[in-house]
N, C-alpha and C positions, 0 to 999 in steps of 0.2 A: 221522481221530483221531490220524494220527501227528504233528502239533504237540503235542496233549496227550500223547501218550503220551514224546515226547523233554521236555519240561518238568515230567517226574512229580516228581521228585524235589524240586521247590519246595512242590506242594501236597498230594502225599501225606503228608507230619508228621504233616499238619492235619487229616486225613480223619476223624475221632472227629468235629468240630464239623461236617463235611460229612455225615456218617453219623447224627449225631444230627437236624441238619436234615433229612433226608428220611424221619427216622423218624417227627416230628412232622408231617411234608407225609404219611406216610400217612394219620394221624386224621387231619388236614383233606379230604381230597379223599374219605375215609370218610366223616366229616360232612356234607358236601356234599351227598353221592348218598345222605343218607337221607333230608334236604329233597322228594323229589318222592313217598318211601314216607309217609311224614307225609301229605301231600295225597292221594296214593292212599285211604288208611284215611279221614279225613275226607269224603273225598267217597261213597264206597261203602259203608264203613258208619256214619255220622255222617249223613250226609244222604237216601242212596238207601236204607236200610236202619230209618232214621228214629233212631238211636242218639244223640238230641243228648247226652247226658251224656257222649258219648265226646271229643266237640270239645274240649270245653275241659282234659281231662287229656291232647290231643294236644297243645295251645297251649303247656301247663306242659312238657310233655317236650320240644318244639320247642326254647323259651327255654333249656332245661338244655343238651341238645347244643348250638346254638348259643355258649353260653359256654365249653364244652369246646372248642370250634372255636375261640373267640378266641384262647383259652390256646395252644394246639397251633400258630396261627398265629403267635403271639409268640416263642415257640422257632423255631419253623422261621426265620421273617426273621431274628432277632437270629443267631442260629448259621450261619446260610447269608453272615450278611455279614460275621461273626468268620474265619469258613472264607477269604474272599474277600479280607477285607484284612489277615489275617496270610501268606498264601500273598503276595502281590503286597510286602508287606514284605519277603520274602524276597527274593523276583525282582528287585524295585529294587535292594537290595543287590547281589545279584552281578552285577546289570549293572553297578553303577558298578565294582566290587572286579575288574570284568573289563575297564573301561576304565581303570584305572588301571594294570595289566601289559600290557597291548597295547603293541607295539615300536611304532617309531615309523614303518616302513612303514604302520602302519594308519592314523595321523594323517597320513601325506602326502596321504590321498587324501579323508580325512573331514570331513564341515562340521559345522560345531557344531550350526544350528540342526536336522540332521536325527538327530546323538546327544540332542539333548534332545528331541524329538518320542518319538525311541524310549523314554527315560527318565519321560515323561509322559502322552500321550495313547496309546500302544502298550500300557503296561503297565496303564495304566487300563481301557482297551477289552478284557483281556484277564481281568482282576479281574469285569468286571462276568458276562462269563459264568460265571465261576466262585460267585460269588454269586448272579446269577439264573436264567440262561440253561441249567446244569445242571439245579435242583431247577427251572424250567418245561419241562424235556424229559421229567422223570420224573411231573412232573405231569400231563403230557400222557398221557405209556403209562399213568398210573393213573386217569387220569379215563375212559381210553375203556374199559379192561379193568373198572375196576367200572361201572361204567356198563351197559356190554353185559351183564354176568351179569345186572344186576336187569334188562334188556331181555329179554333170553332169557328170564327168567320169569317177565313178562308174556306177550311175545308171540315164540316165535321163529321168526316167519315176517317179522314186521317189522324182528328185529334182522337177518335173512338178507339184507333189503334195505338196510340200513344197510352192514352186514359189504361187500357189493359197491358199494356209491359208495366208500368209503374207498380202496382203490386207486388211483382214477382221480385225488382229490384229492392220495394221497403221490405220483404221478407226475407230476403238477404243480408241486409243492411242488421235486421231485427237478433238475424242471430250470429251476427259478428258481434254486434254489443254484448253477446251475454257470455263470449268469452272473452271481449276484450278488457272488458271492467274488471275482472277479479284480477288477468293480468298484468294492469295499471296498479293495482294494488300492492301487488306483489312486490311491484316496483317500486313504489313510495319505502311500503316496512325496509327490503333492501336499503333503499339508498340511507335513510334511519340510521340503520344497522352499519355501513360504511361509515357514515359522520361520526358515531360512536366510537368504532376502533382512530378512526383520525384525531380527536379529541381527547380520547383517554390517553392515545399514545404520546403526545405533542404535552399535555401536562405532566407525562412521567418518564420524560425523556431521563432525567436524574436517573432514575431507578433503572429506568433500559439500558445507556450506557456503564452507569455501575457494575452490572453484574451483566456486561456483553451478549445481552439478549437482541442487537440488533437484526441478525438474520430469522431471530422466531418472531420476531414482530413485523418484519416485510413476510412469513410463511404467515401468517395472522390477518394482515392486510390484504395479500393474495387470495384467500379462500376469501373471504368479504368479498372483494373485488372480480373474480370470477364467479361470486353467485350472483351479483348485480349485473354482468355482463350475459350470465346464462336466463337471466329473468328478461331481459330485453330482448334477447334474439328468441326467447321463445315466443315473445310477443309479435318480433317480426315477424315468425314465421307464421300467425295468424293472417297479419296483413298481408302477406307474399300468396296465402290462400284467398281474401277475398277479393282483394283489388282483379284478378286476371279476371274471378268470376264475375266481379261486376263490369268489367271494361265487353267480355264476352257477351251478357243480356243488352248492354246498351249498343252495339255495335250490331246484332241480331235486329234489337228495333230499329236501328237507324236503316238496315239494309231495306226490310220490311217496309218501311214508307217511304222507302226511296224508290223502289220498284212499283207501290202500288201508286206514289204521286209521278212518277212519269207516265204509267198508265193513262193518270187522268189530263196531265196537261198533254199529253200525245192527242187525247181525245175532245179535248177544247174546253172540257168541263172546269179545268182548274189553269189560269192565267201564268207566264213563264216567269212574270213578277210576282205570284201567288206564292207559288214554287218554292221558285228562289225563300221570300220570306219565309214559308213555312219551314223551311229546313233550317234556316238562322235563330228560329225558337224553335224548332227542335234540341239540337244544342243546348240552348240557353234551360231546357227543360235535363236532358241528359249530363249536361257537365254537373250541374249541383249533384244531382241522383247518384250519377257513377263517386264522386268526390264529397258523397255525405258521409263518407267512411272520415273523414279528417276534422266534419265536425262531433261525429260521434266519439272521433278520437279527443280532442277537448272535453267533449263533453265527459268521459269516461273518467279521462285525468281530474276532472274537476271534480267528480264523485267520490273518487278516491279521496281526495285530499279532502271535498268536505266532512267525511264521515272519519277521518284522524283529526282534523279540526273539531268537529263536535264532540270526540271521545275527551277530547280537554275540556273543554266547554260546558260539557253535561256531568263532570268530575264531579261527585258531590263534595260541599264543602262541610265535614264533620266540625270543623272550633269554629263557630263564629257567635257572636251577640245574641244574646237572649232581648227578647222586647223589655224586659226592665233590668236590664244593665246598666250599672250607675259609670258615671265618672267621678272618679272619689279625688282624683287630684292625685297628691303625696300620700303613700300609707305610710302607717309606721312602721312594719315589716315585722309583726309578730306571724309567725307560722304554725300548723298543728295538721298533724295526720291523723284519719278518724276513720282506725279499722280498712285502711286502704289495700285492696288487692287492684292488682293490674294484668293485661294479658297486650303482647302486642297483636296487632291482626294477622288471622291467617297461624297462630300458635297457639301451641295445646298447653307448652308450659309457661304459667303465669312467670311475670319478670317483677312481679313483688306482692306476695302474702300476707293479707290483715297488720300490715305494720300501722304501727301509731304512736308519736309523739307529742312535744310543746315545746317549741321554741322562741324564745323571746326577744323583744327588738334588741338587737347590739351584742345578740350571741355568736360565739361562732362555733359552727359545728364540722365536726369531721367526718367524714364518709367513708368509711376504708371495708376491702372484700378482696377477692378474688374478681378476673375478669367475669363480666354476664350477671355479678351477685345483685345487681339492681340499684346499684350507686346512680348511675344516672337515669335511670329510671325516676327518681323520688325528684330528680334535681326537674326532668320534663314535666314532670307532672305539675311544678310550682307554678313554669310558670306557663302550663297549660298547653302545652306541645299537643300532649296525646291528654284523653279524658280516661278518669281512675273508670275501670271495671266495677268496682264494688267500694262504698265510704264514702268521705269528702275528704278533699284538700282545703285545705280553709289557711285566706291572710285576712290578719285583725278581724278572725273571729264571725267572716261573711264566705260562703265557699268561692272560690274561683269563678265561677260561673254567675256570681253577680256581680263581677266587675265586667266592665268593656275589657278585650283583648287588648286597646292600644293602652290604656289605663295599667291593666296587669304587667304587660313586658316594659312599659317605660319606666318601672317601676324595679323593674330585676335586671341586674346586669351579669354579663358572662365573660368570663376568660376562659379561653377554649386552649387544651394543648396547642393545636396549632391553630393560631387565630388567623383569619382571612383578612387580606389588606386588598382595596383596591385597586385597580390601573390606574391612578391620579396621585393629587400632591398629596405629602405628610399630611397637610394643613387639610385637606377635605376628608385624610384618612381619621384624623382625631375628633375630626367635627363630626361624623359622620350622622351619632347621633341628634346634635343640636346645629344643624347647619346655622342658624343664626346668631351661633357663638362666635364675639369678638377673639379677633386673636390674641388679644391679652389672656383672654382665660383660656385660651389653647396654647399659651404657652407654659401657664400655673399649672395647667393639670399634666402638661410635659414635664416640669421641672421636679411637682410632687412623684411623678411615674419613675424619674430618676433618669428620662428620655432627652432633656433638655442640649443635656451639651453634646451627643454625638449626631443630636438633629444641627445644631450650629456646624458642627462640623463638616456636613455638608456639601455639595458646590450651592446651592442653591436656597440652602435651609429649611424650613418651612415649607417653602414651596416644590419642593425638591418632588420631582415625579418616579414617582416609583413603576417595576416593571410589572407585570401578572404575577397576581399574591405573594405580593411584595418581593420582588426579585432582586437582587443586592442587599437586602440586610440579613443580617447575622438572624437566628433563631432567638436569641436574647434581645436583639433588637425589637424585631417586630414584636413582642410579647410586651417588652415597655411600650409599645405605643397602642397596641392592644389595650393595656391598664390605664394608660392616659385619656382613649374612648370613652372607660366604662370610667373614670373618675368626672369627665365633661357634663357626664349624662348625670352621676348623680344619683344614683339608684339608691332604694332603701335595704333593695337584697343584693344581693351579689352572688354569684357562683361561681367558684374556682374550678374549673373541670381538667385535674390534673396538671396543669398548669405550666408544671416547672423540672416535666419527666423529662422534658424531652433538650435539656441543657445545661453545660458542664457547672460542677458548684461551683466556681468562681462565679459565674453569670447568675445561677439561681443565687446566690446571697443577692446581690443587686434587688434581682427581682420580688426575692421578699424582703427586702426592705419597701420598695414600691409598693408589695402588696401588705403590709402594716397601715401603708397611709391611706389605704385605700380599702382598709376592712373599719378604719373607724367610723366610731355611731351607726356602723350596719350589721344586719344579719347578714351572716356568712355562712355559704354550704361550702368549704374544703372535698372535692374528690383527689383523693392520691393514693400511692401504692408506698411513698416513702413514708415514714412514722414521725421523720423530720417537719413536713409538713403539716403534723394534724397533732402531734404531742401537746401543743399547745393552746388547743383547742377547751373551750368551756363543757363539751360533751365529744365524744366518740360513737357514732352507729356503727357497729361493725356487721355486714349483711352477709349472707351465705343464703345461695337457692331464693334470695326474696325476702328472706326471711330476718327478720332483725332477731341478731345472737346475743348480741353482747351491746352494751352501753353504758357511759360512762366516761371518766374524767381519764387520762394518761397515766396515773398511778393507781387509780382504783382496777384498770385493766390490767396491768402488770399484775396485781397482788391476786384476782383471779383465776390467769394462769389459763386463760382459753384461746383462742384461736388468735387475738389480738399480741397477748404473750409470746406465740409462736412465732408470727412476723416479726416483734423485737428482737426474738432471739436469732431469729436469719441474720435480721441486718445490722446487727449489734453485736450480741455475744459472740457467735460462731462467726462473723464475719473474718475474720483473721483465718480462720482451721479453713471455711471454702476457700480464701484464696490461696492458700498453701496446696491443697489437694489440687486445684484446680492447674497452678506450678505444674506439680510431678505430671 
C-alpha cells in the first residue's frame, strides 16, 4: 500500500464521494445476504410448515428490498466513479504541471511516447482501482463477514469448515500477486516502449519515406509489438495457472459442505430451508474468493502504474527559485562569465572549461566551434537551462540564481534552427509569448519579422491554422514567424541558435534582414557554423573542447591566422578549389 499511501494527497479531497460510496455498498451487500433468509423462511415455513399465505408477503418484501438495493447500488457506482475521476483529474494535472518544470536533464534522456503512456494508460489504470478495485475489496471483506454471521447461525459447525478452506485460498491468492505485479509491470514499460516507436515514427515519416526505410520500420514496430504481445501472454499464462487452482479448492470446499450439510439436514439437526440458505452464502462467500484473482488484478495494474506515476512525481526538480529571488521586471541584458566550467549529468567530459567573458547591453556576440565545442552550452546556461559546475553566470552584474526563472527566460529570447510552431492559428503561434497581445502588434512584429505578407497570403490569414510543427510552411517561413514571437515578447537578450543553416540564401537574406531588426538595442548571442553570420559581430568566441580559443572582432581574427582563419579559408578562399575537386 505504499504507492497509495505516497499518492494520498491527490485522492484523499475526494474521500466524502469515496466514503459515501461504501456507505451505500454497505446496504447493498446487506441486501444481498438477506436474499437467501427470504428463501430460508419460504421454504421452512411457507412450504415445510404448510404457511402458504406467508409466500406471497415474502415475494412483496423481496421486491421492496430489492429496489432498495437498486437505489443503494446507484449511489454507490455514480460516487465510486465521481471519487475515481476527480482524483485522476487531479493527478493528470500535476503530472503534466510537473513535466512542465522538469530541467531539461530530464528531457535529455526521456521519450515522448513513454511520457504519454504515463499520462494516459498509467493514470487510467490507476483511476479504475480507485473507482472499482477499492469498493470490490471492501466488498469482498463485507460479503464474507456478513455472510458468515447469518452462516454461524445456521450452522456453526459448517461455517467452521468454510472458516478453514478460506486460508488455503488467501494463500493462493498471496502468491499469484507476487507474480502478477512485476508481470503488469512488464507490461506498462512495454506498452511505453510501443507508443514510442508509434510516435517517433509518425513525426519522421519525412525521413522514413525519403530514404525507403518503410519495411525497417514495420521490422522495428514488429519486435515492439511482439514483446508487448509476448509480456501478456506470459502474464496469461499466470492466470491460466491460478484460476483452475483456485476454481479446484473452492469446488473441494463446496463438496465438503455439501456432504457434511446433508448429513445434517438428513438428521434434522439442520432445517431444508437452513440448507438451502447456507449453500446461497456459501457462494456468495466462494465466488468473491475464487474471483479475488480479478481484483488483485486491478489492484496489480494500479500498482504498476502508480509507481511509473510517482517516478515523474518524485522527479526532482534541479532549476527552480531560490527563497530570495527577485523579480526585477526588464533587465538591461549586460552578461559576464566568471571562470565558468560546466559538465552535463552522467559525463566525464566537461562541455565548457573556466571560460570568462563581459558582454554589454546591445552587443552582439558570435559563437563559432566545431560541433559539441560548447557553443550552446554558454547559450543554456544564460538563460539557466542547466546550472554552471564551477563560477557564475551573472545578468546586470546579480548571478542567475537571483533572479525568478520566469523573470530570467521572459527576458532571453530564442531562435532555434528549427523552431517549433503549434497545432493552432499564426496568430496564437506569434502570441504565444504574450497571449494578451492585440493583433495590431502581432501584426508589427509580423511585418518587422518580414512575415507579414505571405501570412496575408494565406486562405485564412492570421488565423490560418497550421498542421503539427507547423506543417505547410516553408522552412524560411516558419523561422519568420519564429522571429516575429521572439520580437512580440521583447526580450532584452536574444539567442540565435544557428538559425539560418538550415535555408537556401535567397531565404536567409530575408531572414537576416528580420533578424537586424530584431538584434536591435539587444544583446545577442549568434551560434553559427557560417562566418556570414557572425563577421559582423562586435566580438567573436571561437570555442574548441569548452575551451575559449580565440576572441575577437572578424578582422582581428583573420590577422591571427587561428582556427577562426581556417573556417574563412574553407568557406571563402578554397571555396572555388573544393568545388572543383569535388566536380572531378
Amino acid at each position: 500500500m505504499q504507492i497509495f499511501k505516497a499518492l494520498r494527497q491527490y485522492y484523499w479531497p475526494y474521500r466524502r464521494y469515496f466514503l459515501g460510496s461504501i456507505f451505500f455498498l454497505v446496504f447493498v451487500t446487506g441486501f444481498t445476504v438477506v436474499y437467501p433468509i427470504f428463501l430460508q423462511l419460504a421454504i421452512d415455513e411457507g412450504i415445510v410448515n404448510q404457511n402458504y399465505d406467508l409466500i406471497p408477503m415474502l415475494a412483496i418484501g423481496f421486491i421492496i428490498v430489492m429496489m432498495f438495493k437498486g437505489l443503494a447500488a446507484f449511489f454507490h457506482q455514480y460516487w465510486g466513479d465521481v471519487f475515481g475521476i476527480k482524483t485522476v483529474y487531479e493527478l493528470r494535472k500535476a503530472l503534466y504541471e510537473k513535466l512542465q518544470y522538469l530541467p531539461f536533464r530530464y528531457y535529455d534522456n526521456a521519450r515522448t511516447g513513454d511520457l504519454m503512456s504515463r499520462l494516459t494508460a498509467d493514470v487510467e489504470g490507476f483511476r479504475f482501482f480507485l473507482s472499482f478495485g477499492f469498493a470490490q475489496l471492501f466488498n469482498f471483506v463485507m460479503i464474507i463477514v456478513f455472510s458468515l454471521i447469518v452462516m454461524f447461525y445456521y450452522s456453526p459447525q459448517l461455517a467452521l469448515i468454510t472458516l478453514f478452506m478460506m486460508p488455503i485460498l488467501a494463500l493462493t491468492v498471496q502468491r499469484f500477486d507476487k507474480f502478477v505485479h512485476p508481470a503488469f509491470k512488464e507490461i506498462r514499460i512495454s506498452m511505453a516502449s510501443l507508443n514510442t516507436r508509434v510516435q517517433e515514427n509518425v513525426s519522421g515519416m519525412n525521413t522514413v519515406k525519403s530514404l525507403s526505410k518503410e519495411e525497417f520500420e514495420k521490422d522495428r514496430f514488429d519486435e515492439k509489438n511482439s514483446h508487448y504481445r509476448d509480456r501478456y501472454l506470459y502474464t496469461s499464462g499466470i492466470w491460466s495457472k491460478y484460476f483452475p487452482v483456485m476454481e479446484f479448492i473452492g469446488n473441494v470446499a463446496v463438496v465438503l459442505l455439501l456432504a457434511y450439510g446433508g448429513y445434517l439436514a438428513i438428521y434434522g439437526t439442520l432445517t431444508p430451508g437452513a440448507f438451502v440458505a447456507f449453500f446461497s452464502l456459501v457462494w456468495y462467500i466462494m465466488g468473491p474468493l475464487m474471483n479475488l484473482g480479478f481484483i488483485i488484478n486491478t489492484f496489480s495494474q494500479s500498482k504498476a502504474s502508480g509507481e511509473r506515476l510517482l517516478e515523474v512525481l518524485n522527479e526532482p526538480e534541479d532549476i527552480k527559485n531560490h527563497d530570495t529571488a527577485i523579480n526585477a521586471g526588464r533587465l538591461t541584458g549586460d552578461v559576464s562569465f566568471e571562470d565558468v566550467s560546466f559538465y552535463y549529468p552522467n559525463e566525464e567530459k566537461p562541455a565548457l572549461q573556466h571560460v570568462s567573458f563581459q558582454v554589454k547591453h546591445g552587443e552582439t556576440i558570435g559563437l563559432m566551434g566545431q560541433t559539441g565545442a560548447g557553443k550552446s552550452s554558454v547559450t543554456q546556461l544564460i538563460a539557466r537551462f542547466y546550472e554552471a559546475t564551477h563560477g557564475q553566470v551573472k545578468i546586470d552584474g546579480k548571478a542567475v540564481q537571483e533572479y525568478t526563472i520566469k523573470t530570467l527566460r521572459e527576458n532571453i529570447g530564442f531562435v532555434l534552427q528549427e523552431p517549433f510552431l503549434f497545432s493552432s492559428s499564426i496568430r496564437d503561434n506569434i502570441s504565444y509569448g504574450r497571449p494578451e497581445a492585440e493583433l495590431e502588434e502581432i501584426v508589427e512584429a509580423a511585418k518587422r519579422a518580414d512575415a507579414h505578407e505571405f501570412i496575408e497570403a494565406l486562405p485564412s490569414g492570421y488565423d490560418t491554422v497550421l498542421g503539427e510543427r507547423g506543417m505547410g510552411l516553408s522552412g524560411g517561413q516558419k523561422q519568420r514567424i519564429s522571429i516575429a514571437r521572439a520580437l512580440l515578447v521583447n526580450p532584452s537578450i536574444l539567442i540565435l541558435d544557428d538559425a539560418t543553416s538550415a535555408v537556401d540564401m535567397q531565404t536567409e537574406v530575408k531572414i537576416q534582414k528580420a533578424f537586424r531588426e530584431l538584434m536591435k538595442g539587444r544583446t545577442t548571442f549568434i551560434i553559427a557554423h557560417r562566418i556570414s553570420s557572425v563577421q559582423h559581430a562586435d566580438q567573436i568566441f571561437v570555442l574548441e573542447n569548452g575551451k575559449m580559443k580565440e576572441r575577437g572582432k572578424h578582422s582581428e581574427l583573420l590577422k591571427e591566422g587561428g582556427m577562426y582563419k581556417r573556417i574563412y579559408d574553407i568557406q571563402y578562399q578554397d571555396l572555388q578549389t573544393i568545388q572543383e575537386e569535388s566536380i572531378r
